[in-house]
C-alpha positions, 0 to 999 in steps of 0.5 A: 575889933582893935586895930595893930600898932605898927612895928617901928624898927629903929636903930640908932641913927638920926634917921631912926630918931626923926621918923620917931619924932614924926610919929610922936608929932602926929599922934600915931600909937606904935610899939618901937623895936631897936633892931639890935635888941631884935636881933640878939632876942629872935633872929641873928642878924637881919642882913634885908632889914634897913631901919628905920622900917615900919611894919604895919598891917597895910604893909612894910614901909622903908625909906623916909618918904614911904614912911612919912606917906604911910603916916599920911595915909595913918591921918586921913584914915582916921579923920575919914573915920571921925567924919563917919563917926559925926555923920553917924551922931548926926543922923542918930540925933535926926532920927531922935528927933524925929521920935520925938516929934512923932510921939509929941503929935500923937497926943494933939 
């Protein structure tokens, strides 16, 4: 199953410009979404919406710091992934192995 990009709502402030740097430096997939564009295409005006925002599967992150967090835990997930991914090789390349040598001293 493929996972959902998270949503950046951005505007054009320097705020905007330099969560979306952050998400660019750390390699994080996302769909950017100017706050104007959404509002003259959806909904009128978002009065609650603050940008930069981030709305994601796990949740709405606003404020800098809730969003630098949120692609911290973005990182760790993925790594944690990784290491399963490995771990899993590994154990795959063991359990080969050990076919092998089963079926190598079936003919000693």
């Amino acid at each position: 199953m493929k996972q959902r990009k998270p949503i950046l709502i951005i505007d054009d402030s320097i705020d905007s410009q330099r969560i979306k740097k952050i998400f660019h430096d750390n390699e994080v997939d996302f769909v950017e979404y100017h706050i104007k564009k959404f509002e003259e295409s959806c909904c009128g005006e978002l009065p609650t919406t603050k940008a930069p925002s981030i709305i994601a599967v796990e949740g709405i992150y606003k404020e800098e710091e809730n969003i630098k967090n949120y692609i911290k835990y973005l990182k760790e997930k993925q790594k944690k992934q990784q290491d399963q991914q490995q771990q899993q090789n590994v154990n795959g390349n063991n359990n080969n192995k050990k076919r092998l040598e089963e079926s190598e001293s079936a003919y000693w």
